[in-house]
C-alpha positions in Angstrom: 0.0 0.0 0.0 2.8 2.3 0.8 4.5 1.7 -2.5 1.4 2.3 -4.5 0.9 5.7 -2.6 4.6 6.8 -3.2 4.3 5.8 -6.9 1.1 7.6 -7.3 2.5 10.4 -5.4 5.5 10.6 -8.2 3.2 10.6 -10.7 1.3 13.4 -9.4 2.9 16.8 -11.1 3.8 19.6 -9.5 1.5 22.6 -10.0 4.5 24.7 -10.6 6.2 22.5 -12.9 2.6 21.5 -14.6 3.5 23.9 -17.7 6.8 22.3 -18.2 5.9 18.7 -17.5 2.2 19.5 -20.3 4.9 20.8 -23.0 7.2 17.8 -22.3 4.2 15.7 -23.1 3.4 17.6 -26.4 6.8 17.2 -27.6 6.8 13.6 -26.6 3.7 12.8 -28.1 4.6 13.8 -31.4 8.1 11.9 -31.4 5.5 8.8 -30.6 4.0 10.0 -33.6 6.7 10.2 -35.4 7.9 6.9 -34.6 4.8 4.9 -35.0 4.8 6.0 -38.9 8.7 5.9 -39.8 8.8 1.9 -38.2 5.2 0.8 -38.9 6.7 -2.0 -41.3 10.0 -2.5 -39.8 8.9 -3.2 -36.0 6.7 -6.1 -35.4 3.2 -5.5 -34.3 3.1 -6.0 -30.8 6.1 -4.0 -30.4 3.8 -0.8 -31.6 0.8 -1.9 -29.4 3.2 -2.2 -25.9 5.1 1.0 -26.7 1.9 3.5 -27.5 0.6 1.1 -24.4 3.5 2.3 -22.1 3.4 5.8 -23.5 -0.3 6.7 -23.1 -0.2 5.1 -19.2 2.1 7.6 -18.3 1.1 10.9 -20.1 -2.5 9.5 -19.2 -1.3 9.0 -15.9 0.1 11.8 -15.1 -3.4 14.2 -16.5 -5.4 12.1 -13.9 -3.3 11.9 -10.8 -2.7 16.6 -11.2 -4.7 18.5 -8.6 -7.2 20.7 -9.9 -7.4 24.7 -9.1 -10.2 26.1 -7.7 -12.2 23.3 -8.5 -11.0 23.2 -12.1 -8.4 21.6 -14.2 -5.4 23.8 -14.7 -4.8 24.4 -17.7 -1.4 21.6 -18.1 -3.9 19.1 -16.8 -6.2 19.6 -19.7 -2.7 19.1 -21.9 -1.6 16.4 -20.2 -5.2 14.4 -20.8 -5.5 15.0 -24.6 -2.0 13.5 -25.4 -2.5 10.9 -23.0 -6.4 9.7 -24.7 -4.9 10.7 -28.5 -2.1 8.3 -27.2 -4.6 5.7 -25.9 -6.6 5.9 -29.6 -3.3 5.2 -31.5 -3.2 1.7 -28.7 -6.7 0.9 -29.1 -5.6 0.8 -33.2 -3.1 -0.6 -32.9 -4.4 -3.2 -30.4 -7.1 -4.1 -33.0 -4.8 -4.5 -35.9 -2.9 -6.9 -33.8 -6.2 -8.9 -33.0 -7.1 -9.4 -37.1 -8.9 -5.8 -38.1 -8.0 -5.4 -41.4 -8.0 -1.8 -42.3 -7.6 -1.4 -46.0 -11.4 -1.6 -45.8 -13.8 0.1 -42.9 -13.2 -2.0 -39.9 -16.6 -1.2 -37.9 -16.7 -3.5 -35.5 -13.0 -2.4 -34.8 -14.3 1.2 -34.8 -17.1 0.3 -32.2 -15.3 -1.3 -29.4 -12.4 0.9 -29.6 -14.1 4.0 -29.4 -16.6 2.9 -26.8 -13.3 2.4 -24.8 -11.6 5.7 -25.6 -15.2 7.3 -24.5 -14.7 5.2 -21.4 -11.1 6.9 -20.8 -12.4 10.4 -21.4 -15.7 10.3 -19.8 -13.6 9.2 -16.6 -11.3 12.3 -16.1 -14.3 14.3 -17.4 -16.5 13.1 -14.0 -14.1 12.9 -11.3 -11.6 15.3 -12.6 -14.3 17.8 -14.0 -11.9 18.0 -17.4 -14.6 19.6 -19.9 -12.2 18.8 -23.0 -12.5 14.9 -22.0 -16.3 15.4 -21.8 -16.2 16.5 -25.5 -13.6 13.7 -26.5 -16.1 11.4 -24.7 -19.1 12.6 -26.7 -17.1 12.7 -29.9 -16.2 8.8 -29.1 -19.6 8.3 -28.3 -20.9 9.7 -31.7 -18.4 7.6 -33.4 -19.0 4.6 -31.9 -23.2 5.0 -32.6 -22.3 5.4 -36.1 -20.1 2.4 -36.3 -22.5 0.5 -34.7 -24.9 1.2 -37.1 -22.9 0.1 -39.7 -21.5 -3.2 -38.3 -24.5 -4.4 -36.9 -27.3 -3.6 -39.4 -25.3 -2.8 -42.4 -26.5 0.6 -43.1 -24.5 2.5 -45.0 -26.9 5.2 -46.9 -26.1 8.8 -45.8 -29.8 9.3 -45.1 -29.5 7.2 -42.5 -26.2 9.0 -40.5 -27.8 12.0 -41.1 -30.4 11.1 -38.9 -28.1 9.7 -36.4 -26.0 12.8 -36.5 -29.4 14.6 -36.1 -30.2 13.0 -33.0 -26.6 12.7 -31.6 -26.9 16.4 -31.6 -30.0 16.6 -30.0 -28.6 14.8 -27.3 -25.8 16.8 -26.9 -27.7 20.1 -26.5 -30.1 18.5 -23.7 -27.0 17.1 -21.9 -26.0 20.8 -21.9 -28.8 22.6 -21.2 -28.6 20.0 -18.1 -25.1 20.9 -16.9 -25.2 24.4 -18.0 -25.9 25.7 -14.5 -23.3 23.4 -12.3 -20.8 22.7 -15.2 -21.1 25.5 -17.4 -17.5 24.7 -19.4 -19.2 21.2 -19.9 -22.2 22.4 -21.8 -19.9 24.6 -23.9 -18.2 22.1 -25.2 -21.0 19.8 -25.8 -23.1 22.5 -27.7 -19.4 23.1 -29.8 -19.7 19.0 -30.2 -23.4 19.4 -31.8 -21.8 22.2 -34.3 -19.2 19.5 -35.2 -21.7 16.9 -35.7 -24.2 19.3 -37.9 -21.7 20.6 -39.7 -20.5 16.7 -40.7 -23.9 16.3 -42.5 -22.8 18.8 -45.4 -19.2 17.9 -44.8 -20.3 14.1 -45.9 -22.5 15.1 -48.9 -19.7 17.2 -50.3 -17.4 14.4 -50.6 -19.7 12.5 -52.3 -20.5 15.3 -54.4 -16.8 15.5 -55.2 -16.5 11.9 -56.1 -19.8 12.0 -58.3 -18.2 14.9 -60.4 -15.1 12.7 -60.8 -14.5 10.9 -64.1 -13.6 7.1 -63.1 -16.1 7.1 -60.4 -19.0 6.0 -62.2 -21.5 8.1 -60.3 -22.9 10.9 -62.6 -22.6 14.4 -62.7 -22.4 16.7 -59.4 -25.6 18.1 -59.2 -27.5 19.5 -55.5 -26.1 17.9 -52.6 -28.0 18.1 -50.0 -32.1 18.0 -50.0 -34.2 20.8 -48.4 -34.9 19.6 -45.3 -31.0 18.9 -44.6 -30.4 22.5 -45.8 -32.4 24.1 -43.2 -31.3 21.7 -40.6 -28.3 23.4 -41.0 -28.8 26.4 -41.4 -30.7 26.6 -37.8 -27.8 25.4 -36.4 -25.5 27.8 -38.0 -27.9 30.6 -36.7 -28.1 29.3 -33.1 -24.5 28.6 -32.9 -24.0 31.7 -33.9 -26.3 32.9 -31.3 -25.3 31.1 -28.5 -21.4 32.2 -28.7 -22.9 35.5 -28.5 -25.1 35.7 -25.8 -22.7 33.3 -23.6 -19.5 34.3 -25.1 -18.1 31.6 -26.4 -15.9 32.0 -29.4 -15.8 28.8 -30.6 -19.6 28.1 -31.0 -19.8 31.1 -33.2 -16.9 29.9 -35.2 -18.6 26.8 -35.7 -22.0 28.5 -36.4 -20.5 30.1 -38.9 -19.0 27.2 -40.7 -22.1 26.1 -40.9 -23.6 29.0 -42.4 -20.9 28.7 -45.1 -22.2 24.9 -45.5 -25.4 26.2 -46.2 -24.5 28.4 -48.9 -22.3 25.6 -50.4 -24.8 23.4 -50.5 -28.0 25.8 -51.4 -25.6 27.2 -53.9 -24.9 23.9 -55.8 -27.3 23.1 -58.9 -29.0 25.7 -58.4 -31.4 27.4 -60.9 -30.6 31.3 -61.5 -33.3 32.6 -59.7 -34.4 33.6 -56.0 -36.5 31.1 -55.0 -37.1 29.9 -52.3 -33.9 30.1 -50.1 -32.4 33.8 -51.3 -36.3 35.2 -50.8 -37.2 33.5 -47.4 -33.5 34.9 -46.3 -33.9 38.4 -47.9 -37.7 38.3 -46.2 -36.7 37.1 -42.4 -34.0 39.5 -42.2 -35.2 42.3 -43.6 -38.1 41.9 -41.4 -35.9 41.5 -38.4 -34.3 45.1 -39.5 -37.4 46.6 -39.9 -38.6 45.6 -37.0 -35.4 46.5 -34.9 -35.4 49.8 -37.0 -39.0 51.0 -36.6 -39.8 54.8 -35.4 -40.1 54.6 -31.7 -43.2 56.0 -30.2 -43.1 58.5 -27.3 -43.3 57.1 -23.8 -46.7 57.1 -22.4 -47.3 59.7 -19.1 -46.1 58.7 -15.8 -49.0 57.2 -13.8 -50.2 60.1 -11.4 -48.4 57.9 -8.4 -45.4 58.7 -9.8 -45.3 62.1 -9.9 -42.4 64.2 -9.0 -44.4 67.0 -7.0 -45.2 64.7 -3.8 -44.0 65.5 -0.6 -40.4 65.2 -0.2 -41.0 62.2 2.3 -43.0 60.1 -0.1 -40.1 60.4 -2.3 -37.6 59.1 0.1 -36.2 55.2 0.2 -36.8 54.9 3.6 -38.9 56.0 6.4 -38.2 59.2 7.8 -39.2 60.0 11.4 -39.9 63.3 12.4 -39.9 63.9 16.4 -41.4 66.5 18.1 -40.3 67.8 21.8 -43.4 69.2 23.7 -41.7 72.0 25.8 -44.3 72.8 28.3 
């Protein structure tokens, strides 16, 4: 027991060497990198699979066991747990190409179980450690995992279909955040950030395929509108709240995001398109000018102050609090 406490008590950083020891990691981390792609054919497999093993246990390690500030990761902590889980994703694949994935096609099942385990790694330093970036790797493993499964268990592979998956992942997200946005307000920024991400994959998606269809060899046709209507306005209202969002709780990213996703919109309203205003460049041109109008119209003069109100009353009735008068009877 004694051991165990001294060796997690070496493994706990320093809070004034925590920026040293988090741009260590970085620098480490990529080296692994580095590594993993210059020997992936010279060193055996199992060779890869115990040194990214090794590697993310201690960068991993070292993120969980930091003290937080104030009730809040510092900011070296929050380092140290991203390189330790991007770490623990390269094991996971690793892992699995040791145990017979095959990767030159999409391994799904591979995909499923590793991710549900990397969401199991964030979603841990996310809860005890109250690490908000974790929380949104867990929710991004989470997604992908969901989307995997899909595919490995019932086949499906039609983007209709993972556009309704990444419709409802995102609904998800925004009522986990509207849930913590009151004790964990960091947390719910990041997830509504995660539902831009996953919005903003829809058009993402039907580009590529666009792309490819417009490519000679491909066999698919010429690139014509990507994305149907209803997809277009999906969205588009979440480019607009995004938007919204970042500006009313002041989070940059969000609106970043948002507006991504507003130039998604365009893209994809914009592609085989007829020359001519309807029905997205009128609805637009209508809603917002409206909304100017609106915000622009002559003001009307205040009505009078209700007679209660008035400024001639007696000094005292105008007064915040009571004011006693005494009065000294002198005979």
């Amino acid at each position: 027991m004694a051991r165990r406490d001294d060796l997690r008590e070496m493994l706990r950083p320093p809070a004034h060497r925590g920026p040293l020891i988090a741009a260590g990691a970085v620098v480490f981390s990529a080296g692994i990198a580095l590594e993993e792609i210059r020997l992936e054919d010279p060193l055996p497999r199992f060779f890869h699979v115990f040194v990214l093993a090794c590697a993310a246990a201690v960068i991993y390690g070292l993120g969980v066991q930091a003290r937080a500030e104030n009730g809040r990761p510092p900011a070296y902590q929050s380092v140290l747990l991203v390189c330790g889980l991007l770490l623990l994703e390269g094991f996971l694949v690793q892992l699995a190409r040791l145990l017979g994935a095959g990767f030159d096609a999409f391994p799904a099942g591979a995909f499923v179980w590793t991710s549900v385990l990397l969401c199991a790694g964030a979603l841990y330093p996310a809860v005890v450690r109250n690490s908000a970036i974790c929380g949104m790797i867990a929710a991004i493993a989470l997604g992908g995992a969901v989307l995997s499964a899909a595919n490995w268990a019932f086949g499906v592979d039609s983007q209709s279909v993972f556009r309704w998956l990444l419709l409802a992942l995102a609904g998800a997200l925004v009522l986990a955040a509207l849930a913590l946005r009151g004790d964990r307000p960091r947390h719910a920024e990041l997830l509504i950030i995660t539902t831009g991400l996953a919005t903003l994959a829809i058009p993402i998606a039907a580009s590529v395929t666009a792309l490819l269809r417009g490519l000679p060899g491909f066999g698919l046709g010429p690139a014509t509108g990507f994305l149907p209507g209803f997809w277009e306005f999906v969205v588009l209202a979440a480019g607009c709240g995004l938007i919204a969002y970042g500006a009313v709780d002041h989070v940059p990213g969000a609106a970043w995001l948002g507006f991504a996703n507003l130039l998604a919109f365009i893209a994809a309203a914009s592609a085989g398109a007829d020359d001519t205003l309807a029905w997205w460049p009128f609805a637009l041109l209508a809603i917002g000018g409206g909304a100017l109008v609106a915000g622009l119209r002559p003001r009307e003069p205040l009505p009078p102050e209700p007679d209660g109100y008035s400024q001639n009353r007696p000094v005292a009735s105008l007064a915040e609090e009571e004011i006693v008068i005494r009065v000294r009877n002198d005979e």
